[in-house]
C-alpha positions as CSV (number, residue, x, y, z in Angstrom):
1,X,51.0,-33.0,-80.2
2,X,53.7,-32.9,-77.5
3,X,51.1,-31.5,-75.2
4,X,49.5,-32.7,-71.8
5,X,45.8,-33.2,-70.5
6,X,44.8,-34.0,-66.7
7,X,41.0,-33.3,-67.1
8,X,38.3,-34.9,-65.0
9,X,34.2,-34.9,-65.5
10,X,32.3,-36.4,-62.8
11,X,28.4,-36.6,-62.1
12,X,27.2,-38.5,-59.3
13,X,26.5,-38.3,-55.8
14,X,27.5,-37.0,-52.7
15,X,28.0,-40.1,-50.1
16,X,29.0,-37.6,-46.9
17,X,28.6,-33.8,-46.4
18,X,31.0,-31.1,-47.5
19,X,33.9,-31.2,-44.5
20,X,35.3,-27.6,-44.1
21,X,39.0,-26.7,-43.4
22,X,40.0,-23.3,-42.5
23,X,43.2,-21.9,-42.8
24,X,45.2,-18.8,-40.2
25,X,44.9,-16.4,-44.1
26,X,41.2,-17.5,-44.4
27,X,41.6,-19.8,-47.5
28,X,39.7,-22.4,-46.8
29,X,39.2,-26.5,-48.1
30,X,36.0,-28.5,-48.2
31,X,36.3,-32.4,-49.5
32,X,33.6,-34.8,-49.7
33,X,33.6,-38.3,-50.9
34,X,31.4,-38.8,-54.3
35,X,29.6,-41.6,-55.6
36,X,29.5,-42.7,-59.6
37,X,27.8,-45.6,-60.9
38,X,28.0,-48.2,-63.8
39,X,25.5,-50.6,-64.3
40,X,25.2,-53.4,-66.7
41,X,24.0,-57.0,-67.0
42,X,25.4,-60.1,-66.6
43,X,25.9,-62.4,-69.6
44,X,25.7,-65.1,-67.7
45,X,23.1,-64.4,-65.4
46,X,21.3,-62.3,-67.2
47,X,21.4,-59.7,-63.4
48,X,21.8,-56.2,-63.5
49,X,25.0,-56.0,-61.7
50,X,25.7,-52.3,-60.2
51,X,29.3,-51.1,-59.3
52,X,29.9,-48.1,-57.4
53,X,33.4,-45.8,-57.8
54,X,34.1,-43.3,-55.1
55,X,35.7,-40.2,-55.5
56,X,37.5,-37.5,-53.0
57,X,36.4,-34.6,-54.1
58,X,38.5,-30.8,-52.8
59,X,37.2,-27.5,-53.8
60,X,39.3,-24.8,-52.1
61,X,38.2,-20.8,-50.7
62,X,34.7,-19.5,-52.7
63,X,33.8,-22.6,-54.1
64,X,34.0,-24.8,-51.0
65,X,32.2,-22.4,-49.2
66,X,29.3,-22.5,-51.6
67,X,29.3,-26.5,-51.8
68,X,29.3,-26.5,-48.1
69,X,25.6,-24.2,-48.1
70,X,24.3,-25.8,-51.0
71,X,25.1,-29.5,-51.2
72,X,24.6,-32.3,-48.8
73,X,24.9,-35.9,-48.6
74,X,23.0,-37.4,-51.3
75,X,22.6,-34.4,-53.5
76,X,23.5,-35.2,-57.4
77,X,26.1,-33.0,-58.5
78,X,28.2,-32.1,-61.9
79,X,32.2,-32.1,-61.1
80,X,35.1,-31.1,-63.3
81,X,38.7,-30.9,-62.4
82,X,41.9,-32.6,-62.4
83,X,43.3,-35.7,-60.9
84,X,46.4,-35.2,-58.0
85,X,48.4,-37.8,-56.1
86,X,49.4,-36.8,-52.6
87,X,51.6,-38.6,-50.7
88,X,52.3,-38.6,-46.5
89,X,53.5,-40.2,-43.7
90,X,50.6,-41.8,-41.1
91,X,51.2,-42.0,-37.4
92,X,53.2,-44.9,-37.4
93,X,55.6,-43.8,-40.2
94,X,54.4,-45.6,-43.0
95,X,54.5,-43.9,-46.6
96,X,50.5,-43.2,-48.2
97,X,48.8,-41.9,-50.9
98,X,45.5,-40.1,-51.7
99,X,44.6,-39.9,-54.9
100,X,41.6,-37.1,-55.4
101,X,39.9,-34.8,-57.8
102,X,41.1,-30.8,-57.7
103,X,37.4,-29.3,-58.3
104,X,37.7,-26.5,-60.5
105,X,34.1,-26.4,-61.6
106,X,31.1,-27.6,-60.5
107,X,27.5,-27.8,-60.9
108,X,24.4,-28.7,-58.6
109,X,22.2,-31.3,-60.4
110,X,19.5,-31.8,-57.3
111,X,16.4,-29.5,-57.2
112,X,15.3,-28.3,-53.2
113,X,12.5,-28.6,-51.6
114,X,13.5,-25.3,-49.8
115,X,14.1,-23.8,-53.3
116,X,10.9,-24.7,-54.3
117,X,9.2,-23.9,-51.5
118,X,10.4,-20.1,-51.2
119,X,9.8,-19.7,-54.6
120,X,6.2,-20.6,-54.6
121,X,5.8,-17.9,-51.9
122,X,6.9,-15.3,-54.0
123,X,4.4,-13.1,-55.9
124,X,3.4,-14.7,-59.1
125,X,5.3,-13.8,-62.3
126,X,2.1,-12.2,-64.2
127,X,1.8,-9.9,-61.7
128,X,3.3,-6.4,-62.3
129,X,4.6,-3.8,-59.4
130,X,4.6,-0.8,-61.9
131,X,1.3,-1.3,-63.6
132,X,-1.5,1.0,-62.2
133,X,-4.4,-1.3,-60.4
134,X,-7.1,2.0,-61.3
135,X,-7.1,1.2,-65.1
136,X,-9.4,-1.5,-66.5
137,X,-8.0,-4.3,-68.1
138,X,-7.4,-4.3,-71.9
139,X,-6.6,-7.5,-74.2
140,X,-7.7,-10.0,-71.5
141,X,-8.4,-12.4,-73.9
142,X,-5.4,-12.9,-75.4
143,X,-3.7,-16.3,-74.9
144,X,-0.4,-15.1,-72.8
């Protein structure tokens, strides 16, 4: 196979809120730092011993717009993408590099409260806009 792969899949957590960058030709960048975890325990201490990666995370125009509405620090969230290296000069001159994940899916693992509480609002599913309130009620004992 003389073929390449630079795929990423990432589930963990966000550690900051989505920071937004805007551009003159309204393309626009949002980054956030993300959290993954592996746990295990100790052989020799017999301690669950828990180490924490981080990950910068850039989704660019549509997407980051969305991430920035929907997802805030703490928030568990699905990430796929592919790994790039940038490289700069700082203030003082001195060569560095960035190493983050390109987002080019995404999913949102944490349920709202918000969500939930709009949606209890709404009118209940059995009830029915169309059906005519004057006719009596036929079948009510069946089990659905």
């Amino acid at each position: 196979m003389s073929g390449t792969l630079n795929k990423v899949m990432l589930i963990g957590h966000l550690g900051d809120d989505v920071k937004m960058h805007y551009f003159d030709d309204k393309n626009c960048v949002g980054r956030f730092p993300l959290a993954t975890n592996e746990t295990y325990t100790s052989k020799q201490t017999n301690e669950r011993i828990t180490n924490t990666e981080w990950h910068n995370i850039v989704v660019r125009n549509k997407a980051a717009e969305i991430c920035e509405k929907y997802l805030s620090k703490g928030d568990k969230v699905y990430i796929e993408g592919r790994i790039k290296t940038r490289k700069w000069n700082d203030d003082k001159g001195i060569e560095r590099y960035s190493t983050e994940i390109q987002c080019t899916d995404f999913t949102f693992l944490s349920t709202k409260n918000d969500g939930q509480e709009h949606s209890s609002s709404q009118t209940p599913p059995t009830s029915n806009p169309n059906k005519n309130t004057a006719e009596p009620e036929q079948n009510d004992d069946l089990p659905f």
